[in-house]
C-alpha positions as CSV (number, residue, x, y, z in Angstrom):
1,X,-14.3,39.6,13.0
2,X,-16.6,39.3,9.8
3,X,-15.5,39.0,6.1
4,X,-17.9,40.1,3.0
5,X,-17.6,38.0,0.1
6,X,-17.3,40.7,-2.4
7,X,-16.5,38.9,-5.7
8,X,-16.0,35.3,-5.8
9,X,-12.7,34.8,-8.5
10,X,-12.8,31.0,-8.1
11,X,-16.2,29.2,-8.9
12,X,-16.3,30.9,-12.5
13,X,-12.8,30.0,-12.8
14,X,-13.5,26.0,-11.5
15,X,-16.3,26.1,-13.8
16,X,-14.5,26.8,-17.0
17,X,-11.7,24.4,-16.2
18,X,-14.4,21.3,-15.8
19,X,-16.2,22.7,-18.8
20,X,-12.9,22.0,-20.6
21,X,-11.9,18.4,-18.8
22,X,-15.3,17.4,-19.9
23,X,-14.6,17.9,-23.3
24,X,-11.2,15.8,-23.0
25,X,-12.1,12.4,-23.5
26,X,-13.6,13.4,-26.6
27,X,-10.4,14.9,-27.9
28,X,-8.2,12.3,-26.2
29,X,-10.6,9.9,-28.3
30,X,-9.9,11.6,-31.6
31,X,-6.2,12.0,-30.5
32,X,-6.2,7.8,-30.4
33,X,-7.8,7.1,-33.3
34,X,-5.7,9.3,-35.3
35,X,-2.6,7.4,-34.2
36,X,-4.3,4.3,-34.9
37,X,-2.9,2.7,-37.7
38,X,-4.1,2.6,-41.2
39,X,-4.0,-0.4,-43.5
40,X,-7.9,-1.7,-44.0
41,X,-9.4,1.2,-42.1
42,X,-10.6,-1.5,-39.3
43,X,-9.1,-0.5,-36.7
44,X,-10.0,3.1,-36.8
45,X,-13.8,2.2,-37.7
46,X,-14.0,-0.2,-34.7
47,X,-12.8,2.1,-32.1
48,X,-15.3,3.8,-30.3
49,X,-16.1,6.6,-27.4
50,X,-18.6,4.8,-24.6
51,X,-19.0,7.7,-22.6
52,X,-15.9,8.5,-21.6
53,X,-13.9,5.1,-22.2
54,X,-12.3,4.2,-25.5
55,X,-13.1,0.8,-27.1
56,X,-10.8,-0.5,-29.7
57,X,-13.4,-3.5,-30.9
58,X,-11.3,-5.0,-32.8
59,X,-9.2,-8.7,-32.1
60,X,-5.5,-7.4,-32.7
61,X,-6.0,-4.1,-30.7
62,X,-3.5,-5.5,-27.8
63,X,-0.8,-5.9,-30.9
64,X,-1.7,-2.9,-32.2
65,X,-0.9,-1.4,-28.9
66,X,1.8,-3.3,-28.3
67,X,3.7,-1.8,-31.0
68,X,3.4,-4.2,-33.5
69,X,2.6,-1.5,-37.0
70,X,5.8,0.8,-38.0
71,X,3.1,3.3,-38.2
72,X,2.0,3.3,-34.7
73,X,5.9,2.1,-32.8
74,X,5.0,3.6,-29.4
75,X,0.9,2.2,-29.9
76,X,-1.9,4.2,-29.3
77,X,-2.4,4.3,-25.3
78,X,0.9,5.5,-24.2
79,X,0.5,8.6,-26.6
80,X,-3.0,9.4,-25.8
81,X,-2.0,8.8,-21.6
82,X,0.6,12.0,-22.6
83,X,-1.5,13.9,-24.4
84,X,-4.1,13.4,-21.9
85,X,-1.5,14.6,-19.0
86,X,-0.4,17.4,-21.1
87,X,-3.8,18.6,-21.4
88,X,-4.8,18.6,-18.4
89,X,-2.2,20.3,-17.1
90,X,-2.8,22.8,-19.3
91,X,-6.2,23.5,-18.5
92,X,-6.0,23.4,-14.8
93,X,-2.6,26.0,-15.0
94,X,-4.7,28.3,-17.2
95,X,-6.6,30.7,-15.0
């Protein structure tokens, strides 16, 4: 028995979905800093993409994150890990 590859449906489809996860961590990075909170403008100053690892350079980050403003209750991480998750997901369902 032999097969033909006629068409192959699943490379060009792979290759859009990393084309889009590769973008992520940009837009997980300007999801974070967004629901960084505001009083000086610090915090959202200091924080930083390396690559594909956000930096929050700044001493009272861990409060920050911790919950510690009324602006940010929930901090910064545990939105950005949804959002992340969410968007993922989203990408690899699309076809």
């Amino acid at each position: 028995m032999a097969f033909k590859l006629t068409k192959d449906q699943i490379t060009p489809s792979l290759d859009r979905k990393l084309k889009e996860l590769e973008k992520l961590p940009q837009r997980a990075f300007v999801f974070f800093q967004a629901h960084t909170p505001v009083r000086s403008g610090n915090a959202r100053s200091k924080t930083k993409l390396n690559k594909d690892i956000i930096v929050a350079g700044y001493g009272y980050a861990r409060k920050l994150d911790d919950g510690y403003s009324a602006q940010a209750p929930d901090g910064m991480s545990k939105p950005t890990e949804a959002y992340i998750q969410k968007e993922a997901d989203a990408i690899l369902k699309r076809k």
